[in-house]
C-alpha positions in Angstrom: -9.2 18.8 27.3 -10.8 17.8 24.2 -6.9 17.0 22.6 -6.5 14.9 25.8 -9.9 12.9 25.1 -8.7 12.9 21.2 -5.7 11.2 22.1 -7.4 8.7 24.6 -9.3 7.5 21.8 -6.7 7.4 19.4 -5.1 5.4 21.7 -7.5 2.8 22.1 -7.7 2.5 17.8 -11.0 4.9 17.8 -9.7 7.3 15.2 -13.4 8.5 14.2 -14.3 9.2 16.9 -10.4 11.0 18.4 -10.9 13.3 15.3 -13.7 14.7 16.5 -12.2 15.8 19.4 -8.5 17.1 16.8 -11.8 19.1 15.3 -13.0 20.8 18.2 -9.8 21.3 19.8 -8.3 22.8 16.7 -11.2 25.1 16.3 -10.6 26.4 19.7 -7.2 27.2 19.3 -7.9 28.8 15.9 -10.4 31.2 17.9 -8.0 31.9 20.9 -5.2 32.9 18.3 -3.1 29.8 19.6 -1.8 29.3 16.1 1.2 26.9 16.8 -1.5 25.0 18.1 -3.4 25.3 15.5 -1.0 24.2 12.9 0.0 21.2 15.3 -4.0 20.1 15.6 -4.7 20.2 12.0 -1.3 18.1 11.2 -2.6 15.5 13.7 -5.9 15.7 12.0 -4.2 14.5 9.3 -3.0 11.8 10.4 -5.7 10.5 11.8 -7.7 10.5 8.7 -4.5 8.7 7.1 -5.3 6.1 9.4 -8.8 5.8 8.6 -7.9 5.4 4.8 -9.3 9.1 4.1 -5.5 10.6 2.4 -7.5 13.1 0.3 -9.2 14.4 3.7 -5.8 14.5 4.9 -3.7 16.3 2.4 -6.1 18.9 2.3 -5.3 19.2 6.6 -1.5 18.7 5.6 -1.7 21.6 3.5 -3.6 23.7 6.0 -0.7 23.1 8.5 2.1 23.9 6.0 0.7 27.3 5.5 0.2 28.0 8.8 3.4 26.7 9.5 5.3 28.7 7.1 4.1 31.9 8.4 4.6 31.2 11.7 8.6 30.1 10.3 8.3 27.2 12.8 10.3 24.8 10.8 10.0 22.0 13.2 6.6 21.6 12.6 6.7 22.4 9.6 9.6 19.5 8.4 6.7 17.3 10.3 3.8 17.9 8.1 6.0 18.3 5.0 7.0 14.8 5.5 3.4 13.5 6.2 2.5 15.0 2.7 5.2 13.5 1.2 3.3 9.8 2.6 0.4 11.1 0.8 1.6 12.0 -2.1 3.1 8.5 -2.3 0.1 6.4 -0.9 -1.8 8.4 -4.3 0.9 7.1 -7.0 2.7 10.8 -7.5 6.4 9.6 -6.9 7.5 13.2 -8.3 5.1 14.9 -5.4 6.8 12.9 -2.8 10.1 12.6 -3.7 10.1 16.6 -3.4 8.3 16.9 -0.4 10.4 14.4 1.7 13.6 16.1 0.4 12.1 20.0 1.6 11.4 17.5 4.6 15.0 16.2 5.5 16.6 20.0 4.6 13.7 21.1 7.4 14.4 18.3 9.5 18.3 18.9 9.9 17.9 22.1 9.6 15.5 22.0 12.9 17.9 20.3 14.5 14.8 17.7 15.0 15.1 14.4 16.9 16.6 11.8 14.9 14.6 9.4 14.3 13.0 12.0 12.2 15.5 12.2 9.6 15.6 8.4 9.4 12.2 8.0 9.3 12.3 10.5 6.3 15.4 8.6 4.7 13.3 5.3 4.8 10.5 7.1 2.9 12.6 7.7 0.3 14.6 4.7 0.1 11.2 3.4 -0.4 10.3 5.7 -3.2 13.7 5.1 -5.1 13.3 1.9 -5.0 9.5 2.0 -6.6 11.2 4.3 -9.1 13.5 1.1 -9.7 16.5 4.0 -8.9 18.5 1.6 -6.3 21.7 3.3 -5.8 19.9 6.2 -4.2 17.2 3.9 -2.5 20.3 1.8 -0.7 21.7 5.2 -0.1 19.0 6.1 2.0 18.4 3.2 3.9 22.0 3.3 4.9 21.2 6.5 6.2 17.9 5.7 7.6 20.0 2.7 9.3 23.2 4.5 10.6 20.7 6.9 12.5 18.5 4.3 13.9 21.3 2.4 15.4 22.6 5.4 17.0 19.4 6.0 18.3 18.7 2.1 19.4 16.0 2.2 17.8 15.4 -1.3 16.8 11.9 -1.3 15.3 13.4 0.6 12.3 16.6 -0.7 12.4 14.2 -4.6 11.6 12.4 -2.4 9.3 15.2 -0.5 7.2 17.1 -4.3 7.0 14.0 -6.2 5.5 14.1 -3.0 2.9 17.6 -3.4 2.1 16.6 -7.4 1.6 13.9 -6.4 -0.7 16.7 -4.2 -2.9 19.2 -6.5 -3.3 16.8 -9.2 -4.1 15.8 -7.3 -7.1 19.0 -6.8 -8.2 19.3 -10.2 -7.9 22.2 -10.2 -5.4 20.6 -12.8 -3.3 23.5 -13.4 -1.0 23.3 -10.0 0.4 19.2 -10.1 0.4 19.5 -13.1 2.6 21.8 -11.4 4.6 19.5 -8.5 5.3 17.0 -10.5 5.7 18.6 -12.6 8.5 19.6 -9.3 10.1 16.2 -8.3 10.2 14.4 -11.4 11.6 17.5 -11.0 14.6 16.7 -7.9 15.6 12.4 -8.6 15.2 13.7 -11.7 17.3 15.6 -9.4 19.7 12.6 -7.1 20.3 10.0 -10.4 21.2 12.3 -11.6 24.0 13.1 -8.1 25.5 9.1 -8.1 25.3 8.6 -10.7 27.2 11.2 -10.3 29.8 
């Protein structure tokens, strides 16, 4: 009940007050000796302090999980929270913390046979951080990636996303044709996505 109410809240942009209910729910499941549900709560504890600014609060959750989730050798779960500490580890500056925990993240992903948007999800994090790292080979290598799974998937809020990215890395390199071309592919697809809406 309380994940249910912790959710509704969440929902509805509350994420003080939804933690609260992560917290209790969490607890419980600790005391029952539901430990996958444990690990799961205290992951999505994490998040939810992510999204109230808090990342130290939530790496220290994140890290709670990836115990728990190693000895349990749920590696679904685990390819999950690995990847949200790879987020923090970027949001603090520490491209070297990152970039290793969202590659253990894509080896856990495939390796969990995970849904895909996943793995692109985790391929656009570290486009991302290549291209920080001013290493754009291996950012526009993962973006591709990120891309050729999301289009598989239809999934054309990251498709916009991973094509404004790809703008942003050839702009640098000063290849502006291809920029604009990303560019243009992303504002047709955010485009797209409006009308569908309001169909």
């Amino acid at each position: 009940l309380n994940t249910k109410i912790g959710v509704h809240y969440e929902t509805f942009g509350d994420f003080e007050q939804a933690k609260k209910y992560f917290v209790d729910a969490q607890a419980m499941f600790e005391e029952s000796g539901n430990f996958f549900g444990s690990a799961e709560l205290l992951t999505v504890i994490g998040q939810t302090l992510m999204h109230l600014g808090r990342i130290d609060e939530a790496l220290a959750f994140f890290v709670k999980s990836q115990s728990l989730c190693e000895k349990l050798h749920d590696s679904w779960s685990l390819g999950l929270v690995t990847a949200r500490t790879g987020e923090v580890y970027y949001g603090r500056g520490n491209l070297d913390a990152a970039e290793k925990q969202f590659l253990t993240a894509l080896v856990l992903t495939t390796g969990s046979k995970s849904v895909s948007f996943r793995a692109a999800s985790v391929r656009r994090h570290l486009g991302q951080l290549y291209e920080k790292k001013n290493e754009f080979v291996k950012a526009r290598i993962n973006y591709n990636s990120a891309l050729e799974i999301s289009e598989r998937v239809l999934d054309k809020i990251s498709s916009s996303e991973i094509h404004f990215c790809l703008g942003r890395t050839f702009s640098k390199l000063g290849q502006v044709e291809r920029a604009i071309d990303e560019l243009v592919k992303a504002f047709e697809r955010s485009k797209r996505m409006t009308v569908e809406t309001i169909k």
